[in-house]
C-alpha positions as CSV (number, residue, x, y, z in Angstrom):
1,X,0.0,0.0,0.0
2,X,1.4,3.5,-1.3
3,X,0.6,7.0,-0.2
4,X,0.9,10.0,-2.9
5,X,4.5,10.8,-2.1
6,X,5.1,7.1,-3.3
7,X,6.0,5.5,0.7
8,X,4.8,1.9,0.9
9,X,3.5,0.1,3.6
10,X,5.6,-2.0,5.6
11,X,6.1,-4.2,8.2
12,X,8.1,-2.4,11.3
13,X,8.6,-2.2,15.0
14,X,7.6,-4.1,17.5
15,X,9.6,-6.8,19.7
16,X,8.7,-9.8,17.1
17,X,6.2,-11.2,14.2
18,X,3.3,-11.1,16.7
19,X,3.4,-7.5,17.9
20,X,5.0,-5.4,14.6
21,X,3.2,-2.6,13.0
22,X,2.5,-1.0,9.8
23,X,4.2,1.9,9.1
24,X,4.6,4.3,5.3
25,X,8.3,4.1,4.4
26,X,10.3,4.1,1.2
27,X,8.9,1.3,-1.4
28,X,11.2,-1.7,-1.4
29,X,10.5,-5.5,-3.4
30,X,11.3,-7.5,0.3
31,X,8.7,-9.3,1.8
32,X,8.3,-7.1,4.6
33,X,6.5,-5.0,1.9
34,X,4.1,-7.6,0.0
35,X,0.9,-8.6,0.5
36,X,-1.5,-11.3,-0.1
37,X,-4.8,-10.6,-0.5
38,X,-6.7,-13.9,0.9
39,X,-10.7,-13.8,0.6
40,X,-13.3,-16.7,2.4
41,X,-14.6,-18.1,-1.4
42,X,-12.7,-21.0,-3.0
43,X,-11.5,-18.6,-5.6
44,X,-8.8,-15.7,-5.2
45,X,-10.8,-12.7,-6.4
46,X,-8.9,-10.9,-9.3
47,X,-7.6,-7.9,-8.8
48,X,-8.9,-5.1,-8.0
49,X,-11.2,-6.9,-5.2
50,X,-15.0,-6.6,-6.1
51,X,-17.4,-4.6,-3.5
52,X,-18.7,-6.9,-1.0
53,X,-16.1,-9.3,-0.8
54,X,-14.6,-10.1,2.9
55,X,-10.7,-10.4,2.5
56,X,-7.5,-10.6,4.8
57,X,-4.6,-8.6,4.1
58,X,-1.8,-10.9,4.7
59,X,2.0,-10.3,5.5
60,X,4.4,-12.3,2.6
61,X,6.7,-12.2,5.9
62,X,6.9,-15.8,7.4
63,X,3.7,-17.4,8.5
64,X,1.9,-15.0,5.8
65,X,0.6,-13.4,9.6
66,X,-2.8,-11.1,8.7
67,X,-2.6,-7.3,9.5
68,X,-5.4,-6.4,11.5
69,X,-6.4,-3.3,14.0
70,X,-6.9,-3.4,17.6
71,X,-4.6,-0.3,19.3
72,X,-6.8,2.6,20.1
73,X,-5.1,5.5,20.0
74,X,-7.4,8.5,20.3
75,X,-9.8,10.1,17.7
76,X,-11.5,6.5,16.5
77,X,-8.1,5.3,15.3
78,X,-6.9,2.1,15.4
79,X,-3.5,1.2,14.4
80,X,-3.2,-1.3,12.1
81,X,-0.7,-4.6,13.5
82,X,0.6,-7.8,12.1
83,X,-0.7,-11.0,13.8
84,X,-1.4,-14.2,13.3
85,X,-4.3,-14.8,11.4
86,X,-7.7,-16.0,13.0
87,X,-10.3,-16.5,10.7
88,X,-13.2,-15.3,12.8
89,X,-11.8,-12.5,14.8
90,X,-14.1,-9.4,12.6
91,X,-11.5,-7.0,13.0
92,X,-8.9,-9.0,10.7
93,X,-11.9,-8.6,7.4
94,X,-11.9,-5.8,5.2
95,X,-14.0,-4.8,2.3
96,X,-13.5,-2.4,-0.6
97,X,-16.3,0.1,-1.5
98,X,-15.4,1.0,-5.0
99,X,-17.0,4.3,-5.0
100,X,-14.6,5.9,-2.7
101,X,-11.7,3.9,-3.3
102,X,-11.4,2.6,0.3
103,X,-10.6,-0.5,1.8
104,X,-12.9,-0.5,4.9
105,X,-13.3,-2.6,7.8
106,X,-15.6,-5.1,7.8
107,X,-17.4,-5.2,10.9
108,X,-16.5,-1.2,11.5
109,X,-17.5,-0.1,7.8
110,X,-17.3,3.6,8.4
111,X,-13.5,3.0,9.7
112,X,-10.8,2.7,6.1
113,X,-7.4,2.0,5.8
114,X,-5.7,5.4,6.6
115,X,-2.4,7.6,7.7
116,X,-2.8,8.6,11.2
117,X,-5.1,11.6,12.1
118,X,-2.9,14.8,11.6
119,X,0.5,13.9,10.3
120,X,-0.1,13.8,7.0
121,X,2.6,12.6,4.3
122,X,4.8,11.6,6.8
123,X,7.7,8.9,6.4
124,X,6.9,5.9,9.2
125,X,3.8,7.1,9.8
126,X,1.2,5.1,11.6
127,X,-1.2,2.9,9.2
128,X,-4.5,3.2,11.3
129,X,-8.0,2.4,10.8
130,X,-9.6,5.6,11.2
131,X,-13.5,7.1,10.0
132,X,-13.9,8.2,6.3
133,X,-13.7,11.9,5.6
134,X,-13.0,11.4,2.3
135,X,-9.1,13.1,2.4
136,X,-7.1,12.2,-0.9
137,X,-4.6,9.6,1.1
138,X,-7.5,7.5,2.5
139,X,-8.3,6.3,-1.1
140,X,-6.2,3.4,-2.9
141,X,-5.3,2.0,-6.0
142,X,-4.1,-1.3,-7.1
143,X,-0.4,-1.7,-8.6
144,X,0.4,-4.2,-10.9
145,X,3.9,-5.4,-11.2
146,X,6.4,-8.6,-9.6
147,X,4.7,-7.8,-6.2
148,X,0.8,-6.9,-5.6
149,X,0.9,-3.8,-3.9
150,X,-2.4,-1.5,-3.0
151,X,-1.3,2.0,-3.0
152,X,-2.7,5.2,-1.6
């Protein structure tokens, strides 16, 4: 995932797999970087996912761990973590809604995929969950290339 001055989102921080982070820093092809998009139905989804459609983000990173929110940090936000992936624990299931260009939680639908609240385009930024106000970086993109990335 990409914001508009090109920063990716990446695996960091933390004490081990269980407990890292997702923060915007400069766009690298390691692992720490890549995503799989993993969906409930018996068929990957092609990209971009359709509307409607619960899907994990999963790490590339050993144990293809799913990034999920749960860290309150003030103003709705929830940062966004690495963990191991539970398939029905809500708060690891996101949607896209196609007419913003958002992913969005599933069970929290108002709440999308976001930089944290005041900071802007800033390198290692917080990824949070956070509600929709429509800003420019809160929308995404898919990128085609050697490794699926979802930009911002």
């Amino acid at each position: 995932m990409r914001n508009n001055v090109r920063q990716c989102l990446d695996v960091a921080g933390g004490s081990n797999i269980e407990n890292q982070y997702t923060v915007f820093q400069d766009c690298h092809e390691r692992d720490s970087a890549a995503w799989l998009i993993d969906d409930t139905s018996p068929i990957t989804p092609t990209y971009p996912v359709k509307d409607g459609i619960k899907f994990q983000i999963k790490s590339l990173m050993h144990g293809h761990r799913a990034l999920y929110w749960e860290e309150d940090i003030g103003s709705s936000q929830f940062r966004l973590r690495i963990r191991t992936s539970i398939p029905d624990y809500t708060n690891q299931w996101f949607v896209v809604d196609s007419r913003t260009m958002t992913i969005r939680g599933h069970k929290l639908k108002t709440h999308v995929i976001s930089n944290q609240l005041g900071y802007g385009y800033t390198r290692n930024m917080a990824a949070v969950m956070r509600p929709y106000t429509g800003e420019v970086h809160q929308r995404i993109h898919w990128k085609d290339g050697k490794r699926q990335n979802i930009q911002n």
